[in-house]
Structure formats: C-alpha cells, structure tokens
N, C-alpha and C positions, 0 to 999 in steps of 0.2 A: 512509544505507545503509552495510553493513561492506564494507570489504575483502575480494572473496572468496579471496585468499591471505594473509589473516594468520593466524595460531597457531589462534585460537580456534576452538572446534566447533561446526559447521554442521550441522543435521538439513534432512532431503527427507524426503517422505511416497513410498510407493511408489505406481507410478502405475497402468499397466498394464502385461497379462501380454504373452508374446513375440510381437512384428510389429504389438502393436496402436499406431494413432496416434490420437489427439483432440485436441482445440482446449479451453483451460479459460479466459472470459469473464469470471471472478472476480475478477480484481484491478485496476481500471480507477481513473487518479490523475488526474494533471494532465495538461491541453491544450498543444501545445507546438505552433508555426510554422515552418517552414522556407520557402529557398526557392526558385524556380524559372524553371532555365533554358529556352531557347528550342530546344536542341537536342538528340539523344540520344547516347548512348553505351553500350556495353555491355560489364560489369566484371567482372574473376573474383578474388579476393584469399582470402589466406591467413596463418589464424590458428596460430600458433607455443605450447607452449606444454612449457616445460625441465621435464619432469619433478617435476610442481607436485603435491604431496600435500597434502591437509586432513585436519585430528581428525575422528575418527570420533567420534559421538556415539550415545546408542542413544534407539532411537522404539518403545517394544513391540519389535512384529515388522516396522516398517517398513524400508525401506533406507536405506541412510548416503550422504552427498556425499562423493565423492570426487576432483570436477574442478568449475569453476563458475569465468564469467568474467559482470560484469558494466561492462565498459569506463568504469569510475569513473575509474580511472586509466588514463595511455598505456601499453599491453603491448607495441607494435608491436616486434617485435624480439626481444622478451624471453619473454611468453608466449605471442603468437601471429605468424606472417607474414603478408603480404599480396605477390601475386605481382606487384605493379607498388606504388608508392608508394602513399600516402592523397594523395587531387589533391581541391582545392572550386577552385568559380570566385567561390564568395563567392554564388551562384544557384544554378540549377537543375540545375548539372554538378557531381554529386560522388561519389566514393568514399573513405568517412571517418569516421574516431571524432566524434562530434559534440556539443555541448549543443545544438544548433539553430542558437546565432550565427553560423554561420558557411554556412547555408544557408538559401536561401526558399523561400517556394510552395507548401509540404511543410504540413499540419495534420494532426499526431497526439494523439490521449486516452488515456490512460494510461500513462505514461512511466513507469520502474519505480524512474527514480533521474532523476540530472541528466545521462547520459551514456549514449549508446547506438550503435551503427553502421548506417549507412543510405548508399544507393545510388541514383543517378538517371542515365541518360542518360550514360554511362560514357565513352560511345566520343567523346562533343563534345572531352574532352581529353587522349583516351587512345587511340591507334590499336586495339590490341588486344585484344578480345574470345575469349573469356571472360577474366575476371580471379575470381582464389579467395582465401579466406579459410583461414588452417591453426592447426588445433591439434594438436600433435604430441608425442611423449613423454608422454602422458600413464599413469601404472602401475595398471596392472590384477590385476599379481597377486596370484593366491586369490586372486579376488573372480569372483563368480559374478550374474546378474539382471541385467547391466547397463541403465538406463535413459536414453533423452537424453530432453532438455527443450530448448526454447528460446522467446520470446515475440517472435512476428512482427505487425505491421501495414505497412500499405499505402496510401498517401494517398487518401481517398474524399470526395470533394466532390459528389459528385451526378453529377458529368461527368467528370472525370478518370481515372476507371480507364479507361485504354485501352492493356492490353496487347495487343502483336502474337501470332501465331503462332511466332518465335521467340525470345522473351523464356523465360525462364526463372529460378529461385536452384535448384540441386541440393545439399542436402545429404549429403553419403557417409561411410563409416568405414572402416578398414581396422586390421584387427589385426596385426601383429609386421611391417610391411612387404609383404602379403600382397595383392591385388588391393581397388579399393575396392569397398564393398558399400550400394546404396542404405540411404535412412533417411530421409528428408523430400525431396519432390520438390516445389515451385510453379511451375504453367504457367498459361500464359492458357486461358481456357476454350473457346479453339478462334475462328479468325477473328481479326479486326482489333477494337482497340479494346474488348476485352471485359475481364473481371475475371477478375485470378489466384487462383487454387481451389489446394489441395491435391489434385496428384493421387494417387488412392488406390492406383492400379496400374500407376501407372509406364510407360504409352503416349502419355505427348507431350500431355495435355491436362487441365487440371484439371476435376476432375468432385468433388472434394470440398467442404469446407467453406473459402468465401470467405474471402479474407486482408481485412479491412477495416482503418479508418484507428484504430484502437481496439488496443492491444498485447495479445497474446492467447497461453495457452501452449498449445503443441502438444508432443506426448511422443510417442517410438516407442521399441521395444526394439531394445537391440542383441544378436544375437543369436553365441556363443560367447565363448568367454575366451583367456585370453593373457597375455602380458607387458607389452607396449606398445601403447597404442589411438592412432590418429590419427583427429581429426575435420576434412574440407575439404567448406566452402563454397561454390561454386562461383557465377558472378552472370554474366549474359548480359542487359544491358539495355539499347538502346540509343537511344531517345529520349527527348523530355520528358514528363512523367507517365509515364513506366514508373521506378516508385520501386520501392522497400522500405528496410524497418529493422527490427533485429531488435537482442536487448538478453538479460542473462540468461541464457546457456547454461548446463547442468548437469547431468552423469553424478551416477547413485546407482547403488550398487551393495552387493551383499551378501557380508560379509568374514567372515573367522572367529571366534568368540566370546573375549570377553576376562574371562578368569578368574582366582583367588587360589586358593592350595592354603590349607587352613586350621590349626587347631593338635587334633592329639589330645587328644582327651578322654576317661572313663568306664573308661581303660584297666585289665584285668587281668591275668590269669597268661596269657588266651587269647585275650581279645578286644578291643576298642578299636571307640572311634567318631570315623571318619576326615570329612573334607568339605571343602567347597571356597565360594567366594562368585562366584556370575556376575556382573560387573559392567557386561559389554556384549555382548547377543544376535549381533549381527553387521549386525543387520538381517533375519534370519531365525528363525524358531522355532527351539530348540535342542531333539534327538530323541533325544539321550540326554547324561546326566551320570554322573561316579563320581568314582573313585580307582582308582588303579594303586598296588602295595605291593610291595617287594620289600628282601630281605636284602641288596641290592650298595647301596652307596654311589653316585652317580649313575649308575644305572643309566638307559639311555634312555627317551628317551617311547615310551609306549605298547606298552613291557614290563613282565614282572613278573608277578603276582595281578590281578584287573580283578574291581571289585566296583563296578557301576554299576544303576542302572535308567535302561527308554527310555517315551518321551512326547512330548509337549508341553510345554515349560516355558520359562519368560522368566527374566527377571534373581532373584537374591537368592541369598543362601546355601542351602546342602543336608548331609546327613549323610551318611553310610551307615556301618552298623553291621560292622565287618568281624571273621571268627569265625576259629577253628582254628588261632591263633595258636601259638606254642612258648613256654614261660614264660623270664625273662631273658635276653631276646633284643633287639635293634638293630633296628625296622622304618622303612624311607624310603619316603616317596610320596607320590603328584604328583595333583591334583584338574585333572580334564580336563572340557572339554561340547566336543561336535558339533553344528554346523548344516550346512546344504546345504553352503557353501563348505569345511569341515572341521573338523579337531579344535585345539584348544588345550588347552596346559596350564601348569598353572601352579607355581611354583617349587616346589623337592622340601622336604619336610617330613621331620623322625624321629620316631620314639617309641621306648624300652623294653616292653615288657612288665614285670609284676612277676616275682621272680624267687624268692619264696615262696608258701603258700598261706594265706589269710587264710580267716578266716571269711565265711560268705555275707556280701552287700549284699540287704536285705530292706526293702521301703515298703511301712507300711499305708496305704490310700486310706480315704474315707469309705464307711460303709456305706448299701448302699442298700435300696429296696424297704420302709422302714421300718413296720411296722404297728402296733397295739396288744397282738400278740403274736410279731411275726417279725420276721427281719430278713436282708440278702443284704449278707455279711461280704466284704471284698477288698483283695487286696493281690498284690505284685508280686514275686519273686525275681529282681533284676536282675543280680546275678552270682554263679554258684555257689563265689568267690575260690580256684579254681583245684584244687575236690576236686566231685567228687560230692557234691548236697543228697539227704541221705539220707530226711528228713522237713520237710513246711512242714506248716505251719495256722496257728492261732488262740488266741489266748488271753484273756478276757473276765471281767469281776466289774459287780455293781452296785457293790460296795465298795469294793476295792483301784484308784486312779485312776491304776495303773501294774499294769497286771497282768502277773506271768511265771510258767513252768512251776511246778509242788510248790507253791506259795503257796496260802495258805488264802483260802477263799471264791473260788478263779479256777478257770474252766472250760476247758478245752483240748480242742480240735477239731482233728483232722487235717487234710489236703487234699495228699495225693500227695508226688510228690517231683519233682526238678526245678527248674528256671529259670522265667521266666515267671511271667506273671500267672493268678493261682488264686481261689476263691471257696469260700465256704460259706454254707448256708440255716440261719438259728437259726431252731428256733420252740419255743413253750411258754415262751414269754417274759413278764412282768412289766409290764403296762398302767400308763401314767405314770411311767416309771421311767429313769433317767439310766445306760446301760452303757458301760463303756470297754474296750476291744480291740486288741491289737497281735498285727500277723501276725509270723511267727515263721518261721527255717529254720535246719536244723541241716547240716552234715557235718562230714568227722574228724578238722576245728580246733576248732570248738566250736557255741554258739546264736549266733546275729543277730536284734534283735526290730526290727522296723521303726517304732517309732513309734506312741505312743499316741493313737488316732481316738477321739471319743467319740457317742455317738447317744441320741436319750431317745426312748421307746416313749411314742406317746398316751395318751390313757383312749380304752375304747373307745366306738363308737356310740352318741347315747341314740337312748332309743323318743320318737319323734312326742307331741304334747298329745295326752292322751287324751280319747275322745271320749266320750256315753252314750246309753245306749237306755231303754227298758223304764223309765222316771220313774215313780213314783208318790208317794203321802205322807210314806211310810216305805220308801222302798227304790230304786234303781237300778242299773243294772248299768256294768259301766268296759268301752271298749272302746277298743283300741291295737294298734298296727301291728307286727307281729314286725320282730326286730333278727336282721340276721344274724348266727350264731354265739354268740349269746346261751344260756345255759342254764338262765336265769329271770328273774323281774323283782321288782325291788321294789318298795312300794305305799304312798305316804301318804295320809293323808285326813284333814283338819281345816275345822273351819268358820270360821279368822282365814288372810285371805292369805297371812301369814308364815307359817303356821303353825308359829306359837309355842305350842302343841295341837295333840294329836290325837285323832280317834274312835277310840274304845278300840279297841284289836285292831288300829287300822292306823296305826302306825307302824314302819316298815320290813319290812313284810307281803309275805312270800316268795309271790310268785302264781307261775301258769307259766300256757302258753296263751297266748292273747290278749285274753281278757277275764274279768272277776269279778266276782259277783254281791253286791250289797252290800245289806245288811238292816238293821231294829232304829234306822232316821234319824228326826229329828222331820220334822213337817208346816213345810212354809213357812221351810225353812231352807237356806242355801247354803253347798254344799260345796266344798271346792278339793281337789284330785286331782292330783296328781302321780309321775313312774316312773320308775325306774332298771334300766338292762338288767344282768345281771349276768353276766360272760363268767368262763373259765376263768384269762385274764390278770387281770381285777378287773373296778373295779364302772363304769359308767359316771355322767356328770354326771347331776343332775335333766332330765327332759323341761318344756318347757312346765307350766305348770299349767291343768291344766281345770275350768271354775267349771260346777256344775248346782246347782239351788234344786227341792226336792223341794215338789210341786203341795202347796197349802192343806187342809186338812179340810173337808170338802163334808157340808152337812148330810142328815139321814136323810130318806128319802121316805114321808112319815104314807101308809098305805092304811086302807082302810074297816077300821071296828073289828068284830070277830067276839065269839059268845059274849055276846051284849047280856041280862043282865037285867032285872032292876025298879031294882038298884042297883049292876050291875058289869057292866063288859065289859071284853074285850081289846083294849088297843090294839096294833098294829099297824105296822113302818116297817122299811123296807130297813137292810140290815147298812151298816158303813162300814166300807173298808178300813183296820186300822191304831189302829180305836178301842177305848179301852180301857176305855170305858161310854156311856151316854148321859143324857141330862136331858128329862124326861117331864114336860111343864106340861099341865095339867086345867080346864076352866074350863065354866060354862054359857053364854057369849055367846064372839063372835067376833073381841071386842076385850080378850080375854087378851094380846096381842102388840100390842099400840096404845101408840106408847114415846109420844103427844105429852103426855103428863105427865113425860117425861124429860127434852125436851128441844125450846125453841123458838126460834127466831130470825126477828125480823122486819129484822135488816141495819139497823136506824135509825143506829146505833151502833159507833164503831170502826172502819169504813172510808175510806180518803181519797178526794180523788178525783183522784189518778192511780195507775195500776198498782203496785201490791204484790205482790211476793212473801216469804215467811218463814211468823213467828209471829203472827197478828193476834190480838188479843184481842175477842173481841166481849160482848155482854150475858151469853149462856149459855156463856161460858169460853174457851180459848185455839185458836182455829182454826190452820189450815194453812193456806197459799196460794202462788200462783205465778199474776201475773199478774192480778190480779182488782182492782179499785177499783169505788167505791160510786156507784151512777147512782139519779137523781130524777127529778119532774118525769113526763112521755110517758112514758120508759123505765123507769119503774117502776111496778106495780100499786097501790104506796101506800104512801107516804111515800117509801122509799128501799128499791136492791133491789141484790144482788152482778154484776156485770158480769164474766165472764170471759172474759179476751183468747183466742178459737180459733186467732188467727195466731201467737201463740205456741209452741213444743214444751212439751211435757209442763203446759199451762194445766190447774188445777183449784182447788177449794178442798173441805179435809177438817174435818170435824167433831172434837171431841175427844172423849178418848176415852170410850165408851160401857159401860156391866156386859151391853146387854141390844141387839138391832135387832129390831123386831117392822114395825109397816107405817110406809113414808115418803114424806111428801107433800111437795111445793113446786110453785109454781107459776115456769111459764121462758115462755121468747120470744124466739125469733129478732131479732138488730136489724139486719141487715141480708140481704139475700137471697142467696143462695147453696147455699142446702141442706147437709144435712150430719147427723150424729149427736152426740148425747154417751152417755158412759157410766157408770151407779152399779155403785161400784167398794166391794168393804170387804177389810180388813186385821185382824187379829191381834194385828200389833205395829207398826202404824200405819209402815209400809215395804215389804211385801211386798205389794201388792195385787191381789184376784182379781177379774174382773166377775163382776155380779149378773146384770145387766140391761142393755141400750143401748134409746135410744130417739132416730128422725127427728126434727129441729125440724121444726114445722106453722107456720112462719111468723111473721109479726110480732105477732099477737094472745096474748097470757098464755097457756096454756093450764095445767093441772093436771095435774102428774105422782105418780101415786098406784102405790106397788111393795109387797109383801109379800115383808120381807128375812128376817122368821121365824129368827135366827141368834141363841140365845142363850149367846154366845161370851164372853165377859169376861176382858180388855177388847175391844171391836171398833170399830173406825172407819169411818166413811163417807165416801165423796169423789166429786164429781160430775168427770169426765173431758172 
C-alpha cells in the first residue's frame, strides 16, 4: 500500500451527494486476530493532521483526494492526536495503531493494509472516558463537494457483539474552528449486549446498517467550505467485546480546473485563433472555457475581451476564433475554464496582428454530389488578408490540371463575396470525364487560388438485359426498362455472342421508347441483343446481353383438295409465316413420305456396352448421343437394341442428317417401372430442336411407335428425347 502522504497522485471516485451515508462491502482481503481482555474501558483519542496536502489527479468528472490517512506508518503527533496516549495491555485492553501483534481476541476480514486503528474496553487502563481521535489543519480551500470516507468493522463471532446502551464511536467535523457538526454516528442498537448500527438520525441508537467483523466503507458528505477542516473521532467504550477498528479515512473534494494558455495561430490583419489545453477538470464538469485578450501587458485575470463558450466539457485542448482585431497591434491573453469550485487561468500569451494587407487565404475542398453530369463545387475563404473579398468562385477545365482566370479551356463561376465557406452546382457536365478546379478569391491586393481539387464524372446509367415478346420465325420484338434522364438508346444485334457481327441495320441503332420491333430474322436462329442509354453527358456502358432463338418453320396444314377433275385438282394447305415458298409432293399411294428406303438401323453394330455420349458411328452413318449403350439378350426385341440412360439430363440419340422425314417407326420399352414419357424431336441444323411428337412408355413389353413427321426439310434430323 502507498503512503498516503508522499508526492504522488491519488485519485477517489466520487461517492455520494450532500448528507448521504452508505456502507461499500467491496473490498474484503485478508483475516487478521487480535486479542482479548477481560475487562472494559471506554476511549475517546484524537487524530492530528499539519496541514498535509496531496496531488490532485483528474477522474473525468470525479473528485480528487485531498486528505487520506491509512495508519501504515506512526502519525501520532504529527498527522493526527489522540487525547490520552495509544495504551495495549498486549489483550483485550486497547487504544492503538495496530498490525494485530499486539492485540488478541479481536477476528477481522478484510484488512486494507498491514496497519489499522482499533479500540476495546478503554477504560480497564484508562480512567477516562470518552477518549478522541483528531485530525486537524486539514486545507480546504476553493474546494467545494467535500466527501468523507472511512472503513469500519467490528469483531463478530456469533456472540460477541454485545454492545451496551452507552457505548458509542461519534465521528464529527468542524470547519475554520467553528462548532463540530455530526458525520458518522455508531451506537448500539438499543439494550444490553446488542450490535452497533449506524445511526442514521442521530438519536442515541443504531437503527442503520450493522458494523460487522468484515472492513467496510461508509461515506457521508461534508457539508460547506472554508479554509481549514478538522476531523474528531470520538470512542466511548468500556468493556470487553465492545471493540471497533477502522483504517483508511479520506476527503475528496472538488478544486478548481488546471489549465495552459496556448500559442496563437491563423493570425491576420483582424483576427487570430486563440486557446487553451485543460489538463485537470477539478473533479467537476467544467461549464465554460475561452480566453481573455487585451492590449495591457499583464493585465489581470479575468479582464480584457472574453471570447469563451459554455457546456459541458472535460480535459483537452480548445480554440476560439477571436475577430475585430486592429492590424499591427500587440495582443496578450490568458485561456481560463470554470467548474463549480471556480475559474483558473492560465499563463498570459502575445500575438501581433499583421500590420499589412495580403491577399486572401482561399482552400479548395473536394467536390461533392458527383454525378454523370453534375457536380457540388466548395471551398472556403478563411481570411479576407485584411481588405474586403470583392469576388470568390470557381475555376474548372477538363484540360488545364491547374486551372486560373483568362486561361483557355477554363470555366470560371462566381459565388458571392466575403469570408467563409461557399459552394457552386455544375451541371451539363461531361460523363466519364476527369475535371480539376480551384476556388478562388479576389480583393484590392490581388487573386488567391486555393488549391487544385480534382473529380471524374461517371458514365452514365445502363438500361437492364433486355428482354422479348412477340417471338415468332422471323421477327421479335426487344423490351427494356427506361434509364432515367436518358434521351435514347442504342441497339446491337448479332447472331455470335461477341458480336463480332451484326444483323444489318442494327449496329448502333438509335431506338427511343422502350421497345423495338424487329423483323426480316431467319427461323431457328439465336439472337444476342444488347443497349446503351444515351444521356446528354455521353453514352453509357453495354447492358447485359439478351439471347432469343426465333421459333423453327412449322410445316403447312394439307386441307381437302377442291376443284377435282378426271386429271387435275387443287391442292390446298395453310400459309406459313415467314415463308418464302413451298414444296408440293404428288403421289398415287400413301407411302409417297415412307423414308424406310432412307434410312435403317437395327443397333447390331457400333454401340458399347457402357454409356456413351458424342459421335457414334453406326451401320447407316454417324449418330449423335448422350448417354445411350447397346443392350441384348431380354432387353432387346432381337439381336441387339439402343438403351437410353432417362436419369441422365439431356439423355437422347439423333439420327444423321437426313434430305427428307416422311413416317418413323421403331420399336421401345420401358426397362424399368416408373412411368414417364419420351419425345421425337427434329432440327434443321442438327442443334436447335423442335418437338414433333411425345409419347407414355406402356411398360416393359416392345411396343411399336409409328409417327408421320411429313417434313421435307434438307437437311433434317431426328432424335428421340
């Protein structure tokens, strides 16, 4: 434990507000023994103490220590008196600084050090009752919240508390020699034999919280100020088991703030920025700071000019800007802060003023609000150098990367006149583009440019992936989402994803609206579709690309032939959109369209037998597959037959390619149960595939699947799905 009278700084939390007392249970250490006599005595001694100050330390807004004894070492004499000597009997009779050795009988918990003062049964070797404890001289001035503390216990064995009715400890204070003034009372709790309480109201009985055998802090306010505080103890005890000990006393209190005046800065013809560094609160909030300024040489505190603001505020430095100054002139002043207890200030500072007029002091800041065509320009005129600013603004290029007035390619904006911080709105600005800018201020020394800021304008918005509608053969329509502030869009369209091409007409195709109808496309081809908004700033990025495959050519629907002869009639069949003729086959039987002289496969050949996908070669030419190998034996109607995997994605195998599809037969079978469909699919260009036909599996038995595909398309392929 320190010393609590050496040099170094001691901080106290503040406790409670004025008259309040409590008990704080929080800090409980080691067991200690004493011991104990057979007889009583009742003690009154008094603690001394010469005019003992401590460093003030700062805690926030807490209070500072300003007194604190905790009996580490012998004070008797020096910081505190006692009104009769310190007497032990070596037992259970004593009044006395103690470590325990030199007392029995006594068991306390929480000792706070090695050394503490304690009392028993006073009067066995001491006629006179009461005996007091004093502390005395202690300096209080400025200082304001005074708080005491002290940590009491009481030996508790189960059975030993047996204070009388007039056992007593009164603690008192007394300001400048003035009457003393309660502050901690313990009395027994009324009767023979009982346990001393805190009494709360000061009538002769404890009715508060028990002193047990456990060291405990108890705090109350001292209420008023002054010069010199005394604290007496007072002790009235006079049999065995009527103890106490107590350890730890200590005032905190709240002083006046300790501050630095600081060095002028930003000074001109008029003004200056004065301040000060708080380096210790007091122990109370400080509710106002500033500076004092004045033309006399030390001139006193808290005269002069006073340029301060009020609040709340804690420790650190502060400014304040001070104005209306005289040019070439001599200024002195002193940075002060106020808490409760009062003001301080701190040592006097000079400045000059300047004693010509200079051109402004002018900072460009960054601009903000940046857009694809606008922008919120700003900047600051921080000293008008001792004339009137006749004119501020702006001055901007995309080219010149130091822009000033008359220079070519630079734009120059107004914005007022004056000090202070100004702005301007550009717009009709240049999308993707790098601007530099320096604010500017003039009076009738000359220009000040503050510094070249620079900002790069976007590209503006794109439009969304476009989307489509309306598909057919030949034609589709483009739909997209309007761009705000856009004033049209541009249009690609090519059938390679890079497009590295384009469909005539549309490359960089001025649309407006939000959609365009597009015409003159083949059948069964895929488009990629891409947009650029186009603002008054420029043009924006590509959007997404959007991919559409315009639907297959779908053949004509034969109706009944009209007009029938002996050797002519008309035939008859629905228009196709898109078509630019058609092909008219004539025949007298029904197997005009019967391709199986085209084309036959009985799977003997060419297949493995584990799953394949690619290019297979079979007897009748080069198939397609995914997933398919070659099954015999049960699972084939005879010899050998194509097995395609269902649990596959995209499982099929396609025929090569064909000039003509008129009717197609094969026979399938389910191989396992489950139910499900397949689907005859044909293509063009043996990639785009459209359905014909789907047809249920009926199970595990072959069954014959016979379709009339009537397409004489060349080339066309076929694939079972």
């Amino acid at each position: 434990m320190m010393n609590r009278f050496d040099t170094n700084e001691i901080t106290l939390p503040r406790t409670r507000p004025l008259c309040a007392l409590y008990e704080d249970r929080s800090e409980p250490s080691r067991k200690r023994t004493k011991g104990l006599a057979s007889f009583r005595l009742p003690v009154v001694f008094t603690i001394l103490l010469f005019g003992l100050m401590l460093g003030l330390q700062e805690q926030g807004v807490g209070q500072v220590s300003i007194f604190s004894e905790d009996f580490e070492t012998d004070g008797n004499g020096s910081r505190y008196t006692t009104s009769v000597p310190e007497l032990t009997d070596g037992g259970g009779d004593y009044f006395t600084r103690t470590d325990g050795s030199n007392i029995s009988g006594e068991a306390f918990s929480g000792v706070r050090g090695s050394y503490y003062f304690a009392a028993q049964d006073i009067d066995g070797d001491q006629p006179e009752l009461p005996v007091s404890l004093t502390f005395s001289g202690i300096d209080i001035s400025g200082k304001t919240g005074l708080e005491f503390s002290i940590y009491l216990a009481e030996d508790d064995d189960g059975s030993n508390q047996d204070w009388d009715g007039p056992d007593y400890v009164h603690i008192q204070y007394r300001i400048d020699g003035g009457g003393l003034t309660q502050l901690i009372h313990i009395e027994s709790s009324g009767g023979t034999n009982t346990s001393p309480a805190i009494d709360t109201n000061f009538d002769g009985t404890g009715n508060g919280s028990e002193i047990t055998d456990t060291f405990t802090q108890y705090t109350a306010s001292i209420s008023g100020t002054g010069s010199t505080l005394e604290i007496v103890i007072t002790l009235n005890l006079d049999s065995g088991d009527e103890d106490i000990a107590f350890d730890d006393l200590s005032i905190t209190a709240v002083t006046s703030p300790t501050i630095t005046t600081g060095s002028a800065s930003s000074i001109t013809q008029t003004a200056a920025t004065l301040g000060g560094d708080i380096t210790n609160t007091g122990g109370a909030d400080i509710t106002e700071r500033g500076v004092f300024w004045s033309t006399t040489d030390g001139f006193a505190d808290g005269t002069g000019t006073k340029f301060s603001e009020t609040g709340t505020f804690g420790t650190g430095a502060f400014t304040e800007d001070v104005t209306g100054l005289s040019a070439g002139t001599t200024y002195y002043f002193k940075a002060f802060a106020t808490n409760s207890a009062g003001t301080s200030y701190g040592s006097q500072g000079s400045f000059t003023t300047s004693s010509s007029a200079t051109a402004p002091n002018v900072t460009t800041n960054a601009a903000t609000s940046v857009t694809d065509n606008s922008a919120i320009l700003n900047a600051e005129v921080v000293a008008d150098g001792g004339q009137s600013v006749t004119e501020r603004g702006f001055v901007y290029s995309s080219v010149d990367a130091t822009p000033e007035i008359d220079e070519g390619n630079v734009t120059k904006v107004t914005s007022g006149t004056g000090t202070g911080s100004y702005t301007s709105d550009l717009t009709g600005l240049t999308s993707n583009t790098t601007y530099y800018v320096q604010g500017y201020a003039i009076n009738s020394v000359g220009t000040s440019y503050g510094g070249v800021q620079s900002f790069a304008t976007p590209k503006p918005e794109a439009p969304a992936t476009p989307t489509f509608s309306d598909v057919s053969g030949t034609s589709f329509t483009v739909n997209w989402v309007a761009v705000s502030g856009a004033t049209s869009y541009e249009m690609d369209i090519s059938t390679a994803s890079d497009f590295g091409s384009f469909v005539s007409g549309y490359e960089n195709k001025t649309v407006s609206g939000t959609s365009e109808a597009v015409s003159g496309l083949a059948f069964s081809t895929t488009y990629y579709v891409r947009m650029r908004a186009v603002h008054t700033s420029g043009t924006s990025e590509n959007s997404g690309t959007g991919t559409q495959a315009t639907t297959a050519l779908t053949a004509p629907t034969v109706s009944v032939a009209s007009s029938i002869g002996s050797n002519q009639f008309v035939a008859n069949w629905s228009a196709i959109d898109g078509a630019d003729g058609y092909r008219l086959d004539v025949g007298s039987t029904s197997t005009i369209f019967d391709n199986s002289s085209q084309l036959t496969e009985d799977f003997d050949s060419g297949l493995t037998t584990s799953y394949t996908s690619g290019t297979i070669t079979l007897d009748s030419g080069d198939w397609t597959a995914t997933a398919v190998y070659q099954e015999s034996g049960s699972n084939s109607r005879s010899g050998f037959a194509a097995r395609i995997n269902d649990g596959t994605a995209n499982a099929h195998i396609t025929t090569p390619s064909l000039n003509t599809a008129g009717t197609v037969t094969f026979w399938y079978r389910e191989l396992s149960t489950g139910g499900g469909t397949f689907k005859l699919q044909k293509s063009t260009d043996g990639t785009n595939f459209t359905d014909v036909t789907s047809q249920a599996y009926s199970g595990n038995t072959f069954t014959q699947f016979t379709h009339d595909v009537n397409d004489s398309s060349n080339p066309i392929y076929l694939r079972v799905l």
